[in-house]
N, C-alpha and C positions, 0 to 999 in steps of 0.2 A: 490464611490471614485475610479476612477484611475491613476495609477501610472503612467508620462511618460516611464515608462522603462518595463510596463508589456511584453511588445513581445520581449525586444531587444536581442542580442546573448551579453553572456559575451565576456571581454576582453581576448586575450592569457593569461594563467597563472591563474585567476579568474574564478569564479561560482556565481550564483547566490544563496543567501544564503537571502529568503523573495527578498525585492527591493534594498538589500545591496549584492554589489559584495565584495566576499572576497576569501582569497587565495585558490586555490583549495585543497592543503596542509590542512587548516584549516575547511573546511568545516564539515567534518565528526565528530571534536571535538562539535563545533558550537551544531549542530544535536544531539549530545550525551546527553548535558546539557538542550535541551530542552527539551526528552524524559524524561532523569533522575528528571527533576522539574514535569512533569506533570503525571508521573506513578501512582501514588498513586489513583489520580482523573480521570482517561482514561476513563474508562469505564463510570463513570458516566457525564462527560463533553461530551460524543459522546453522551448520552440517551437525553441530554439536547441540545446541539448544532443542531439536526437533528432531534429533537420529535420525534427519536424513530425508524426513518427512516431505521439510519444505519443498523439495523435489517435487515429490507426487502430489502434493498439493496443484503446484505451478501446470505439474504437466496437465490435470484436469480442467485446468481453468485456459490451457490451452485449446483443449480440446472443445473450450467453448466458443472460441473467436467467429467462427463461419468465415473464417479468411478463405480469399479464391486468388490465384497468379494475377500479379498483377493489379492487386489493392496496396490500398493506404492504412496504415497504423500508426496509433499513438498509445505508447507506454510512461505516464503519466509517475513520479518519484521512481522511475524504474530501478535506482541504487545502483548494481552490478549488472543489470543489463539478462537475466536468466528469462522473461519473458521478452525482453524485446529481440532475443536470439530467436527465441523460437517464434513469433512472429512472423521472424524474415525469411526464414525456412518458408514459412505457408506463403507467403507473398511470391518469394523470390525474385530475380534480379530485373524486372521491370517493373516487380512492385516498392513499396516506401514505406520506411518505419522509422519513425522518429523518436528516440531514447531522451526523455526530459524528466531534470530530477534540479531543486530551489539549491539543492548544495553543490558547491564546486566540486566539492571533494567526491563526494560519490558519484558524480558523474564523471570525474577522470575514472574513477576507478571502472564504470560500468563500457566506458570506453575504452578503455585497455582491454577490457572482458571481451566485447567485440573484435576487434582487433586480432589480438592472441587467435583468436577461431577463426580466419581469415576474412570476416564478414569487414566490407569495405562501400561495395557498391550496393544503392539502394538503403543506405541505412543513413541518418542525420543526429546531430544531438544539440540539445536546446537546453540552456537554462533559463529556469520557467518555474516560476507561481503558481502551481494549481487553483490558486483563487479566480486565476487572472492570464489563462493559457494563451501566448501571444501567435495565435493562430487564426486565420483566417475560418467564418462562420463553413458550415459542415465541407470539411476537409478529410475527415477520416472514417472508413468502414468500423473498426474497432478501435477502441480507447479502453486501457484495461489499466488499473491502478492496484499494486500486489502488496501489502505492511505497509504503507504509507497514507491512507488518509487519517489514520487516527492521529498523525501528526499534525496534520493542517488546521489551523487557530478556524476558519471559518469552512466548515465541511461543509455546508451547503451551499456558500459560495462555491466550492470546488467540484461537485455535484453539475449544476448550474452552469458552469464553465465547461467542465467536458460533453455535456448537453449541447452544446453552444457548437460546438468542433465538430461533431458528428452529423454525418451528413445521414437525410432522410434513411430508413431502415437499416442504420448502424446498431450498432450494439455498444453499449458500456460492460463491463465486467471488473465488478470491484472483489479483492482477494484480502481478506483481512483475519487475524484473530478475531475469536467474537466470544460468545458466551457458551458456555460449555451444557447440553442438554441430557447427555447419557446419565442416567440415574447412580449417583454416588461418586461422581466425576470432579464436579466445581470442588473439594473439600482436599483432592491430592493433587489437583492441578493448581489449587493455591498454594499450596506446601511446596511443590516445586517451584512455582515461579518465585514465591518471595524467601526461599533459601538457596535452591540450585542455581537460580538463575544470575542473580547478585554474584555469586560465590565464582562460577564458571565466568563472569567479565572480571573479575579480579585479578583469577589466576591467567586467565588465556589473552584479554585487553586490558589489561590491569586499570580497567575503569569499572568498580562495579556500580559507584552512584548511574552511570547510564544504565547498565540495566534495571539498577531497580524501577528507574523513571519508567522505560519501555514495560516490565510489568505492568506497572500501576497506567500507564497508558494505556494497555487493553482494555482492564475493571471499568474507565472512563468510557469508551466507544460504547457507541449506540448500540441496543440488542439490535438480534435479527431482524425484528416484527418494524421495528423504530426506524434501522437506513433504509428497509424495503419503505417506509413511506416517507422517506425522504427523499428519495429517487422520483415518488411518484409526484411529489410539491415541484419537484424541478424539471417534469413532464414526461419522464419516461412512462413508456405501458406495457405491460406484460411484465412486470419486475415480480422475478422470482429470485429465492435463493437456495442453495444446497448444504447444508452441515454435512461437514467433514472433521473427522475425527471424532465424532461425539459432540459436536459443535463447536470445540476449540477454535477451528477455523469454519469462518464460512464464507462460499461464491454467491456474490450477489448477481443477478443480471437484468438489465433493464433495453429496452429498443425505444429508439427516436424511431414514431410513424409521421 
C-alpha cells in the first residue's frame, strides 16, 4: 500500500501525524495516547512485529556507542529501556545513564525494565522533550535515540537538542525504521505493514488504529540520504549511516567535534 502523500511536506501550521496532517500544537498529545494505549504490550508486539529482529538491531547500534568505564549516556524516547540496559553494562557502576522518554507511561514501564535486571546504581530516568532535553550543554559521551524520533513533531529541533547535550567528540546514534533498499523489498514490506501489522495490534493490543498510525509513521520519516543531512544542519560531522535489513531499519551516526 502506498499513500499519495508518503513524501509530501506538510502544510504551515500542520505535521504529519501517520498520513493524517494535524495541528502541530496537537501532535505531541496525538503521540502520547498512542504510546499510553500500547505500553503495556511494547515489548512483546516489537518480539512479534520484527521475529525478533529488533534485538540485533539494538545490539548493533550498541556496538556503536564507543562507551568506556566510567562515561555518561543518554538514551533519548528510550520506551523499555533495551538500549539504556546495555549502555549501563559498557559504562558501569561509576559510569551514568540516563533513560528519557515525553511519556509517563513508557518510562514506568522502561523503569521497571531496569529494575527487574537489577540495574539500580548509576542509572537516572527523566521525562523529557526531545525538542527540548532538560540537560545541562555537553553532558553526555553518547546519546542514542531507537523508534522514536519519527514521533517527535519537530525532528530537527530534536536533532539540535541532542547536539546540544553532547559533549565535544560524543557521538549521537539515531536507530530508526527507514526505507527499504534491497531490490523487490518496499512492495512486501508494505503488504506486511498495512495488513500484518494492523491485524497483530488488534489481536495481541487490541489497538490496531495505533499501529496503523506507527506504519504510516515510518512511509513519513526522512529517507536515509534526508536525516543524514539533517544531522549535518544541526552540526554533526562524520554523519554516516548503515542499512539493516535491506534498509528497513537504518543506524544513523553522527560526532560533535
Amino acid at each position: 500500500m502506498n499513500a499519495p502523500n508518503e513524501s509530501a511536506k506538510s502544510a504551515p501550521g500542520t505535521v504529519d501525524f501517520g498520513y493524517t496532517e494535524v495541528p502541530v500544537a496537537d501532535k505531541a498529545r496525538r503521540v502520547r495516547e498512542v504510546f499510553e494505549s500500547v505500553a503495556g504490550k511494547y515489548d512483546l508486539m516489537n518480539d512479534l512485529m520484527s521475529g525478533g529482529m529488533h534485538r540485533l538491531w539494538k545490539r548493533f547500534t550498541l556496538g556503536q556507542t564507543g562507551l568506556r568505564p566510567g562515561q555518561a549516556a543518554l538514551d533519548v524516547a528510550g520506551g523499555t529501556g533495551d538500549l539504556a540496559a546495555g549502555m549501563w553494562k559498557q559504562v558501569g557502576h561509576d559510569g551514568k545513564v540516563v533513560l528519557s522518554d515525553i511519556n509517563a507511561a513508557m518510562l514506568a514501564q522502561g523503569r521497571d525494565s531496569l529494575l527487574n535486571q537489577g540495574i539500580v546504581r548509576g542509572v537516572e530516568f527523566a521525562l523529557a522533550n526531545a525538542e527540548c532535553l532538560p540537560f545541562a550543554d555537553n553532558s553526555f559521551d553518547c546519546v542514542t535515540i531507537g523508534f522514536g524520533l519519527r514521533n517527535v513533531t519537530d525532528k530537527q529541533a530534536a536533532i539540535a537538542s541532542m547536539y546540544r547535550v553532547l559533549k565535544p567528540g560524543g557521538r549521537l546514534l539515531i536507530l530508526e525504521f527507514s526505507h527499504p533498499t534491497a531490490p523487490g523489498l518496499k512492495p512486501v514490506y508494505d503488504a506486511y505493514s498495512f495488513s500484518v501489522l494492523p491485524w497483530l495490534g488488534k489481536v495481541v493490543a487490541n489497538d490496531e488504529a495505533s499501529y496503523r498510525y506507527l506504519a504510516e509513521s515510518i512511509r513519513r520519516f526522512p529517507k536515509q540520504d534526508d536525516l543524514a543531512d539533517m544531522m549535518r544542519t544541526a552540526g554533526f560531522d562524520d554523519v554516516r549511516y548503515n542499512n539493516l535489513s535491506g534498509g528497513i531499519v537504518a543506524l544513523h551516526r553522527g560526532f560533535k567535534f
